[in-house]
ZANUTI-563177 format. One record per residue (C-alpha): y, z, x; residue in one letter. Coordinates in steps of 0.02 Angstrom, whole numbers, plus 50000, padded with zeros to 5 digits. Layout:
<nodes>
YZXA;...
</nodes>
This chain:
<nodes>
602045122050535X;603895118350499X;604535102850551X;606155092850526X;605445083150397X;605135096950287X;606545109550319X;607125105750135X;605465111950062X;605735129150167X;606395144050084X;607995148150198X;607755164650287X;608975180550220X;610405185250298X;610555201350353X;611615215350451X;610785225950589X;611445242350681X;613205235650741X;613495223150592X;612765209750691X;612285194450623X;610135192750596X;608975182750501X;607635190950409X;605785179950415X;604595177650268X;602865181850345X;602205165450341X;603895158950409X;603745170750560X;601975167750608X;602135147950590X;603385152150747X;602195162150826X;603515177050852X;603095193350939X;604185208350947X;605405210651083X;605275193751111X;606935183851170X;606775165051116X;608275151651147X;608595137351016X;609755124650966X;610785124250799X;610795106550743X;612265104850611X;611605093750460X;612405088850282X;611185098750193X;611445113550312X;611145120050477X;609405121450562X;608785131050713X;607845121650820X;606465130850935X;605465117551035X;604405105750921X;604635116750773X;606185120450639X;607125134550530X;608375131050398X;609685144150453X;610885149850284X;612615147850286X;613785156850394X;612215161850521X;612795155350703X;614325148250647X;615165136850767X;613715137950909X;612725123450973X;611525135151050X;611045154451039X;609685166951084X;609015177650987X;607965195751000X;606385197150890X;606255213350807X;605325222150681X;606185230350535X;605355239350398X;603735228450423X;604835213350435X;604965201950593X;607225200850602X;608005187950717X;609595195850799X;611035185550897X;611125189851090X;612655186851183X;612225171251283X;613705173451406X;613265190451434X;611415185851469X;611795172951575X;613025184151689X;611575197251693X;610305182551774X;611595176251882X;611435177752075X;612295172052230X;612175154652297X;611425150152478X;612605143552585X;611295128152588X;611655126352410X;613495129452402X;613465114552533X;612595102352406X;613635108952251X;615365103952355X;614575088752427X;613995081552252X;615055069352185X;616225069552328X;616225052452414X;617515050352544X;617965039852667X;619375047852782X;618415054952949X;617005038652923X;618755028752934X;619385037353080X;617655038853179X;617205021353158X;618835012553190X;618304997853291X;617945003953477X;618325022453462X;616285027953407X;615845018053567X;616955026853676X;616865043153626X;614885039053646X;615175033653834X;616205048553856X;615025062853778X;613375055153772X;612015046953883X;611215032253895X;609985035653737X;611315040353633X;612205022453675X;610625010453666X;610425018853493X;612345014853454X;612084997853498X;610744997253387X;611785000453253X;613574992053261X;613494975353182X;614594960853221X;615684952753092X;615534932553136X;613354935853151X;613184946353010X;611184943052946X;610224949352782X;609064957852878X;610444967152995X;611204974252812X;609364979652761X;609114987852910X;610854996752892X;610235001552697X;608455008952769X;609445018052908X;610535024652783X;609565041752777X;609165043452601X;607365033252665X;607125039252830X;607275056852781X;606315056952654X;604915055252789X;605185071152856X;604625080452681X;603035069852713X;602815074452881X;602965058752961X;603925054453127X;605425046153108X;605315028053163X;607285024153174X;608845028053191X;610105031253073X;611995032953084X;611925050453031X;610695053253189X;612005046553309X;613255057853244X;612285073753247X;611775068953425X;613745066653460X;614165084253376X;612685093853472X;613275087753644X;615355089353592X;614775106153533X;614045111453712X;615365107753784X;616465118053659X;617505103353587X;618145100653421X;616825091753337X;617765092253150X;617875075053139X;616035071853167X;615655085153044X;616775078152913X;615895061952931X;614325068052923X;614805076752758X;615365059552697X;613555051552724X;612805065052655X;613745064752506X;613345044652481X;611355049252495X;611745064152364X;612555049852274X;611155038652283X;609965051452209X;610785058452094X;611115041152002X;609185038951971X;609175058151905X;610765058151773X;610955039251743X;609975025051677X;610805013251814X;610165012052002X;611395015252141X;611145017452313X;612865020652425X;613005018952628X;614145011552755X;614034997052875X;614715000053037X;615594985153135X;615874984753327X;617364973753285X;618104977053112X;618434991852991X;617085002252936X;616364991952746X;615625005452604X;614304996652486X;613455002252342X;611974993752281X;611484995852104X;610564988951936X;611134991151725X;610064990551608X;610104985851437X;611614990151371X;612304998051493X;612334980651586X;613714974951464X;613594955451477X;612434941951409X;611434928251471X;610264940051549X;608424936351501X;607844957151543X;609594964251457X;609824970951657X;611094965851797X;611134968352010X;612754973052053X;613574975852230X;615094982652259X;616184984352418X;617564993252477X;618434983952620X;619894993852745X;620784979752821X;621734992952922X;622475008552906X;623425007752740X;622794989952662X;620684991252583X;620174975752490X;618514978052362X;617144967052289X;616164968352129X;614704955452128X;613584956251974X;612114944751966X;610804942551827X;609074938451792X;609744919151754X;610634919351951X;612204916251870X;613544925251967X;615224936451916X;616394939552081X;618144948952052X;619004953652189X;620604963652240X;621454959552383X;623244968952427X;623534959552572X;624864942752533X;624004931152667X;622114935452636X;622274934352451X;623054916052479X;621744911752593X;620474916952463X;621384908252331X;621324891652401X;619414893252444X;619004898452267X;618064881052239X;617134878852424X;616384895252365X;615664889652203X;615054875352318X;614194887052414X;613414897752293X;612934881052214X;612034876252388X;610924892552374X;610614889852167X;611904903652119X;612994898351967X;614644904751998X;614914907951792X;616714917451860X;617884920852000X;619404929352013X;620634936352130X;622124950252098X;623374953252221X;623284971152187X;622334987452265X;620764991852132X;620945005252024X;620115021052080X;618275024552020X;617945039551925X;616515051051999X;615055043651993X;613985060351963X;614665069851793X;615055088451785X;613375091451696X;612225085451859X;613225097051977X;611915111252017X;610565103452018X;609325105552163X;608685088552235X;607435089452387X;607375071952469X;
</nodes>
């Protein structure tokens, strides 16, 4: 068997020209039946460029390519033929082979490809500006659809631990995964009420837009979610807290490891993080970045655009290390900028868009 450790014991395989001058490798015997070739055969690889020379990788096993064979690819197919008794390996046109197997998106999945990576906040803004979700739920809806809103909206001066981990398990990304397993659903979610709002605007032939676009936004934070646990080593999970009394807050919740974690004085190499993104009103957002590690020792930054809050927060700087003192946090740094936060990049990358996720 050929392997990477011995490619420089391998004869290199002899370049040669087929019909059409196109660029083919022909096999020793031995060579091709260590790979296990058959005729007609299309097989995929990878070209790994090396000091000593390139080498075609196929699965577990390896082929010192001579020079000038593939040049400048990273990856090629190749048709297995049989030339005067000889097994020949003949370049394909990838893009050409990859436009023949192509075929026409669902709608369902065009929906997830636009959705992922996409995290907004403008209709979630606009539909949960304080008091407007409730009345456009007295106007439309019943009185299920308003118990369950009740449910939901928090209060800003009686804000609990248990009220944000109900928001987190009502998120969606938890309760819907029951549905695969085909259990009931035991709560509510936010994304419930607003389907519930949409159906009944929808009956009565309203614009429901708004709804929609919000309900594109939440879905887009649980696409979020999963797709941090598929493409990154880092844990993330993104929702919203509504407020009966105050702007709309987006959280994500999240974990580094190792290095991606980035500071010391962490026994595990790992980091919590939480991060929040705070409208004050229409024009003005504050945001949060707590990190906290295996040693509670504590990181806050903050960035507050608003002259009269970020005073405020200035002057309390030490009766909140007191505080986190109180509960055995060590506040190790805290800092305040009177300035917006720079925006985030996407948090899925270009290579993880396409990628079919059932929840």
């Amino acid at each position: 068997m050929l392997t990477s450790e011995s490619v420089n014991l391998q004869p290199r395989p002899n370049l040669v020209y087929v019909e059409g001058g196109v660029n083919a490798l022909r096999l020793a015997p031995d060579q091709a039946k260590s790979l296990g070739l058959r005729e007609g055969q299309i097989i995929n690889g990878v070209v790994a460029n090396r000091p000593d020379g390139s080498v075609l990788m196929l699965g577990a096993k390896s082929l010192a390519l001579p020079p000038g064979f593939a040049s400048g690819q990273t990856a090629v197919s190749l048709l297995v033929s049989m030339v005067g008794g000889q097994i020949v390996l003949s370049l394909i046109d990838r893009q050409q082979q990859t436009q023949s197997k192509q075929r026409t998106p669902t709608g369902a999945e065009q929906r997830f490809n636009r959705l992922l990576g996409q995290v907004g906040s403008f209709h979630l803004l606009k539909l949960l500006e304080p008091s407007n979700l409730s009345r456009m739920i007295g106007r439309f809806g019943g009185a299920e659809e308003q118990q369950s809103l009740r449910q939901l909206l928090l209060t800003s001066n009686s804000l609990t631990a248990s009220q944000i981990k109900r928001a987190i398990e009502g998120s969606g990304v938890f309760l819907e995964s029951q549905l695969k397993a085909g259990v009931e659903l035991q709560g509510i979610s936010l994304k419930s009420v607003f389907l519930a709002l949409q159906q009944l605007m929808r009956s009565r032939q309203l614009d429901a837009s708004n709804i929609g676009g919000a309900i594109e936004e939440l879905e887009a934070r649980q696409l979020e979610s999963l797709s941090s646990q598929l493409g990154n080593r880092a844990l993330s999970l993104s929702w919203v807290l509504p407020f009966m009394d105050q702007m709309p807050v987006f959280l994500s919740l999240g974990k580094k490891f190792g290095d991606d974690a980035g500071t010391e004085g962490s026994e595990d190499g790992s980091i919590w993080y939480v991060d929040l993104d705070i409208p004050i009103k229409k024009d003005t957002r504050c945001a949060v970045n707590i990190e906290l590690n295996s040693a509670s020792n504590l990181r806050i930054t903050a960035w507050i655009p608003h002259e009269g809050l970020f005073r405020g927060a200035v002057q309390h700087k030490d009766d909140l290390s007191k505080l986190l003192a109180d509960a055995g946090l060590l506040a190790e740094l805290i800092q305040f900028y009177p300035t917006p936060r720079a925006p985030k990049e996407d948090a899925v990358s270009t290579g993880f868009k396409g990628l079919q996720v059932s929840v």
